[in-house]
C-alpha positions in Angstrom: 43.5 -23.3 -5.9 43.2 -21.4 -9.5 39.9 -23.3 -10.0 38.3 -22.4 -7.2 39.2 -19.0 -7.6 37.6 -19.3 -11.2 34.8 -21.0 -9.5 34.4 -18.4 -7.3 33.6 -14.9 -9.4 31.0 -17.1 -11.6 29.0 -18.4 -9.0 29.1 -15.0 -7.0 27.7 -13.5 -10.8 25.1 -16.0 -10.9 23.7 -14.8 -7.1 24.2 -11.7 -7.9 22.4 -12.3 -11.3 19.0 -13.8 -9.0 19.5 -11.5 -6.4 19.6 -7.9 -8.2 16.3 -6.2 -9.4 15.2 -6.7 -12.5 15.9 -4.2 -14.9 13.5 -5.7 -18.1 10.9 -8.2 -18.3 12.7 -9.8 -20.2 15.3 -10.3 -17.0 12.5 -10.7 -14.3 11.1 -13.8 -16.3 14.6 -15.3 -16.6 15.1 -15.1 -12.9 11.6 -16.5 -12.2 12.4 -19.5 -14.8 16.0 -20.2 -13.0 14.8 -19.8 -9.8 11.5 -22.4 -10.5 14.2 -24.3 -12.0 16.3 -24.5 -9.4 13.6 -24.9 -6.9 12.3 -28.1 -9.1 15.7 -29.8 -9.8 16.3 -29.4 -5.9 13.3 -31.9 -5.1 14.5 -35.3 -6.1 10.9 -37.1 -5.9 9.7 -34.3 -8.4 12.5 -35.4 -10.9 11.9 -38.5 -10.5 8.1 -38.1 -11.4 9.1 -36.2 -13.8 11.5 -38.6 -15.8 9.1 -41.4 -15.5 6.4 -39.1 -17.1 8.9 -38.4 -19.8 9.6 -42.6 -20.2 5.8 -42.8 -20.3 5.6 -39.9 -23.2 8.5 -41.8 -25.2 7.0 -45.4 -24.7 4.0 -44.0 -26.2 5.5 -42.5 -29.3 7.8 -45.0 -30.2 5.6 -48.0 -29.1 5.4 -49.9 -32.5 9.3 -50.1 -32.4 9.7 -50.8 -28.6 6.7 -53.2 -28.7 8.3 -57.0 -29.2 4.8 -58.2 -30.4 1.6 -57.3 -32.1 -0.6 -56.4 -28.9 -3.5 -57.8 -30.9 -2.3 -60.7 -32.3 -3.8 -63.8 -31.0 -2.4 -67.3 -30.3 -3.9 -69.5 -28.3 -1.3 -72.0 -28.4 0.4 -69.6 -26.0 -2.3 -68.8 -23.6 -1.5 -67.9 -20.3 2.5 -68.5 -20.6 5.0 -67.2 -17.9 7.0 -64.8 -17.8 10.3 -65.7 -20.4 12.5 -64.3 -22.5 10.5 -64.6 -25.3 7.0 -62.9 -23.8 8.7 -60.7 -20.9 6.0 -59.5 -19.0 3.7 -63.4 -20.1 1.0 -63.9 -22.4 -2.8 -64.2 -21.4 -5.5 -65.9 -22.1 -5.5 -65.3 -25.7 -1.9 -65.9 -26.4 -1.3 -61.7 -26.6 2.1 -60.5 -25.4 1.1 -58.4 -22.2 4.3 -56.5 -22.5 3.2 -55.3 -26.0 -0.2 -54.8 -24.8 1.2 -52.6 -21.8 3.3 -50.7 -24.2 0.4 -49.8 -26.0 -1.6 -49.0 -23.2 0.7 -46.0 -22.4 -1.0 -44.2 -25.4 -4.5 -44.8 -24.1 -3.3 -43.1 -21.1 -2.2 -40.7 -22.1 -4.7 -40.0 -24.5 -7.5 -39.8 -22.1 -5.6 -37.7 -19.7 -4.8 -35.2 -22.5 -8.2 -35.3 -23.5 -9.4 -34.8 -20.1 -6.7 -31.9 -18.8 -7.6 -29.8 -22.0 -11.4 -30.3 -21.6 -11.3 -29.6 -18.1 -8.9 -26.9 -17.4 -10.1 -24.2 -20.0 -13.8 -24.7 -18.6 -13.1 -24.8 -15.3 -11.3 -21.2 -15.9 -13.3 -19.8 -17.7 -16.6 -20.9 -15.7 -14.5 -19.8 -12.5 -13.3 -17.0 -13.3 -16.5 -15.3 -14.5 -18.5 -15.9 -12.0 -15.9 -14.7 -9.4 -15.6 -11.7 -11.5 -19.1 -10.6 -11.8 -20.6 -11.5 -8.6 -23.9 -11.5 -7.4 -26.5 -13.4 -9.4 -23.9 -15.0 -11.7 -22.0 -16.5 -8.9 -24.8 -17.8 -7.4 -26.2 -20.1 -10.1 -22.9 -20.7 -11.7 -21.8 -21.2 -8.2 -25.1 -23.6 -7.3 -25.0 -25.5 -10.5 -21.3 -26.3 -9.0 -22.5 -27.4 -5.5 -24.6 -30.0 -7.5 -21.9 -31.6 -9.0 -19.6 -31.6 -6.0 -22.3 -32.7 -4.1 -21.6 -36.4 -5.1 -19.2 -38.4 -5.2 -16.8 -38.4 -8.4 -16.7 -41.8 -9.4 -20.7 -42.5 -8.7 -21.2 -39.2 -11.0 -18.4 -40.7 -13.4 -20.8 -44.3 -13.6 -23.6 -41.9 -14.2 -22.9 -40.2 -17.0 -21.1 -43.1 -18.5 -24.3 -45.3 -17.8 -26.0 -42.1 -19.7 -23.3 -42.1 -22.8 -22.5 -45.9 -23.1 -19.7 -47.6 -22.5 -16.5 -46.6 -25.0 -13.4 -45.0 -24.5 -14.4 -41.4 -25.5 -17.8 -41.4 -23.8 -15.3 -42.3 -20.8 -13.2 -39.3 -20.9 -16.9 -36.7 -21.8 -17.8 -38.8 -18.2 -14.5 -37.9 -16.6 -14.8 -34.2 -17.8 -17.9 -33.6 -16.8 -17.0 -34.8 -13.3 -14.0 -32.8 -12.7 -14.5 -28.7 -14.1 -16.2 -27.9 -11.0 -13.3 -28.3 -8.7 -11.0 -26.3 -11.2 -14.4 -23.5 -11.2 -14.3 -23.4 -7.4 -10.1 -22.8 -7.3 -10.6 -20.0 -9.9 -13.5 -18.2 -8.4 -11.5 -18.5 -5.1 -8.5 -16.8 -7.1 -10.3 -14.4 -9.2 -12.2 -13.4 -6.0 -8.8 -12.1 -4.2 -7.6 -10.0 -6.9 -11.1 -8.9 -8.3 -10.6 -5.9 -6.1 -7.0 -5.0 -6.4 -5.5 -1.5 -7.7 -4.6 -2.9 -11.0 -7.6 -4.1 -11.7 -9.6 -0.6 -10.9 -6.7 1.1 -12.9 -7.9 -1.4 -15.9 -11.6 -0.6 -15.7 -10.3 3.6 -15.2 -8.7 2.8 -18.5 -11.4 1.9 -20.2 -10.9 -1.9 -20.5 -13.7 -4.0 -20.8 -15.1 -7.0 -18.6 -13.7 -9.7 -20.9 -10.4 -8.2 -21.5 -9.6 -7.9 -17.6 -11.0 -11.1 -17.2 -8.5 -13.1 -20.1 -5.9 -10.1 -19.8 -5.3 -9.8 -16.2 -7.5 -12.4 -14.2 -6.9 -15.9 -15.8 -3.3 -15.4 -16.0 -2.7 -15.2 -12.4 -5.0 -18.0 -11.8 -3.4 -20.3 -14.3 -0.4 -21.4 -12.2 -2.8 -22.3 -9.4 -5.2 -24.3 -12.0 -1.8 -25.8 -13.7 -1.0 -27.3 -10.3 -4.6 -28.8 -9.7 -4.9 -30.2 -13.2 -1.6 -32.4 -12.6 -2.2 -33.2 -9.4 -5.4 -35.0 -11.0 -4.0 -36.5 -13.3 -3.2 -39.2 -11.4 -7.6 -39.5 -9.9 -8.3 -39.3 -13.9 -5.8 -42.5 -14.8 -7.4 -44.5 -11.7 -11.0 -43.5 -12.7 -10.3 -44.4 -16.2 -8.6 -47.6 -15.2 -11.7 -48.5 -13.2 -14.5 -47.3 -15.7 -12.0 -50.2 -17.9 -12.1 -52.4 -14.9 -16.2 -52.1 -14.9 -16.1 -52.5 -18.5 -17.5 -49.3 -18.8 -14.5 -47.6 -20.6 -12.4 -48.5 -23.5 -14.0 -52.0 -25.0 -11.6 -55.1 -26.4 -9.4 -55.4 -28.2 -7.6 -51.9 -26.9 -5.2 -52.7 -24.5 -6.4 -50.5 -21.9 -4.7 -50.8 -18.3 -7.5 -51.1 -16.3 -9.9 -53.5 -18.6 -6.5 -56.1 -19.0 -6.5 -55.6 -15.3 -10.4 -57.1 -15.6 -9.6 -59.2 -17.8 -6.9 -61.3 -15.8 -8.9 -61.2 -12.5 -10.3 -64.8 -13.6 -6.8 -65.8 -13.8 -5.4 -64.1 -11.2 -4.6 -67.3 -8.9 -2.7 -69.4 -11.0 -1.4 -66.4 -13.8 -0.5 -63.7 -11.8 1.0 -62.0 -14.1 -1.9 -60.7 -15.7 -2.8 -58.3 -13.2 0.4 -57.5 -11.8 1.8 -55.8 -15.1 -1.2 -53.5 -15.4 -1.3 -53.0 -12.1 2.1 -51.9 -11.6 1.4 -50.2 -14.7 -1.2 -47.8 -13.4 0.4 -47.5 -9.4 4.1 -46.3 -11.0 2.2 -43.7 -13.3 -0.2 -42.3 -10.9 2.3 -42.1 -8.5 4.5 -40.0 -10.8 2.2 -37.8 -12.1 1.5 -37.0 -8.3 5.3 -36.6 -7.8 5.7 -33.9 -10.5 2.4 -32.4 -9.1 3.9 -31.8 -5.8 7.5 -30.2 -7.4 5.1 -28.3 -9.5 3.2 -26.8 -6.7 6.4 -25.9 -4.8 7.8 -24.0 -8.3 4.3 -22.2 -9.3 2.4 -21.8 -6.3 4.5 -22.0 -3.1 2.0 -20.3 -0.9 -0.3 -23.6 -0.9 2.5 -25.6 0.7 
C-alpha cells in the first residue's frame, strides 16, 4: 500500500511535469524529447528496427573480432561446404567463410548508406528550400530541372549514371545520390512553401534579416524533421539499389564482400548450395526491413501530421 502511495505523487509530478507550460526553452525541449521518447519506446516494431540497426552499427565496428574468418582468405579445398560448426553460415565457391564475408558486408552498407544520406539530404534542402523561398523564376527551373529527374524511373536513372561513371563502389553511391536529392528538393519546397508566408517570417525580413539567414535560420530548421523522416525511410530503397547495382556487377567489384554481388555470385550455385544466397539475402531483407521500422516510429515522433 506504502508503495503505491510513493508511486503515486511521482508519476502525478511527471504528468504534471508534460502537462504544464513551459516556463524556459530549456523545459519546452525537455518535454518535446520525453514526449518523442515516450511516443517511440511505445511502438514496439520501431524498437525493434531500432535495436537491429544498432546490432548492424556494432557488427560493423567490431567486425575483425566478431568475424571467425578472414573474409578474403581463399581455400578451395573448402568450396561450397555446408553449413557447420566450423563455417556457420558455409563457405562458397572459393572456400571463403560467408559468415565472415556477411560480417563484413555490414560496413559496406553502411558505408554507402552514410555516404548517400549525407550527400543527399543537405542538397536536397538546400536546393528545396531555396527555390520555395524565392519563387518565381527560381522555382521554375530548379523546379523543372527536378521533374526531369523524377521523370524516370530510379533504378533505370541509377544504371545510367553508373553506366556513365563505371562500375565501383563509390561511383555506385555518386549514382544513388544523384538519383535521390530531387525527392528530398520536392518535400522541402513543399515545406518551405507553407511557412514562406507566416508572421515570423515577415517579422524576420521587418528586422532586417537577410534572404540566407531566414532561409538556414528559420526555414531549414522546420523542414529538417520532415527531410530526417524521408531520408530513413530511404534508407532501406538505397541498401536494395545498392545490393542490385552489386547484383548487376555494377557496384562494389570482388573481392569486397558486398551483399548484393555475394548474392550474384551464388546464383550459379543456388540449386545445390543454397546457402549462398540465402545469407545475403536474409542479410539485406532483415536490414531494409528495419531501417523501414525505425522510419515509421521516427515519423510518428518528428512528424505526426503525415500519419
Amino acid at each position: 500500500m506504502s508503495a503505491q502511495a510513493s508511486q503515486g505523487p511521482a508519476k502525478r509530478k511527471k504528468v504534471a511535469f508534460l502537462d504544464r507550460e513551459a516556463t524556459s526553452v530549456t523545459e519546452a525541449f525537455l518535454q518535446r524529447l520525453l514526449v518523442g521518447i515516450h511516443t517511440f519506446l511505445s511502438n514496439g516494431l520501431a524498437v525493434a528496427g531500432l535495436t537491429i540497426i544498432l546490432l548492424l552499427i556494432a557488427v560493423a565496428a567490431f567486425a575483425p573480432w566478431m568475424a571467425t574468418h578472414d573474409p578474403n582468405l581463399q581455400n578451395l579445398s573448402m568450396a561450397l561446404k555446408p553449413p557447420s560448426s566450423a563455417n556457420w553460415f558455409g563457405t562458397d565457391e572459393y572456400g571463403r567463410d560467408i559468415f565472415s564475408r556477411i560480417v563484413y558486408g555490414s560496413r559496406v552498407t553502411l558505408y554507402i548508406v552514410t555516404l548517400v544520406t549525407i550527400t543527399v539530404g543537405p542538397i536536397g534542402l538546400i536546393v528545396g528550400t531555396v527555390s520555395g523561398y524565392f519563387g518565381g523564376m527560381v522555382d521554375m527551373i530548379v523546379m523543372r530541372i527536378t521533374d526531369l529527374f523524377l521523370a524516370f524511373p530510379g533504378l533505370i536513372l541509377t544504371l545510367t549514371f553508373v553506366a556513365i561513371l563505371g562500375p565501383g563502389l563509390e561511383q555506385a553511391v555518386l549514382a544513388i545520390a544523384l538519383t535521390g536529392w530531387p525527392a528530398i528538393a520536392r518535400l522541402a519546397r513543399a515545406e518551405t512553401m507553407t511557412i514562406r508566408s507566416s508572421d515570423y517570417i515577415a517579422a524576420a525580413r521587418l528586422q532586417g534579416a537577410s534572404s540566407l539567414r531566414i532561409i538556414f535560420g528559420s526555414i531549414i530548421p522546420v523542414c529538417l524533421s520532415s527531410v530526417i523522416v524521408r531520408l530513413t525511410l530511404g534508407m532501406a530503397s538505397v541498401i536494395l539499389t545498392a545490393a542490385g547495382l552489386g547484383f548487376l556487377g555494377l557496384g562494389a567489384q570482388p573481392p569486397t564482400p558486398e551483399w548484393g554481388a555475394m548474392t550474384s555470385a551464388g546464383r550459379e550455385y543456388m540449386l545445390d548450395s543454397w546457402w549462398l544466397v540465402t545469407a545475403p539475402g536474409v542479410a539485406i531483407m532483415v536490414v531494409s526491413l528495419a531501417f523501414n521500422l525505425f522510419g515509421d516510429g521516427l515519423r510518428d515522433v518528428l512528424d505526426p501530421k503525415s500519419k
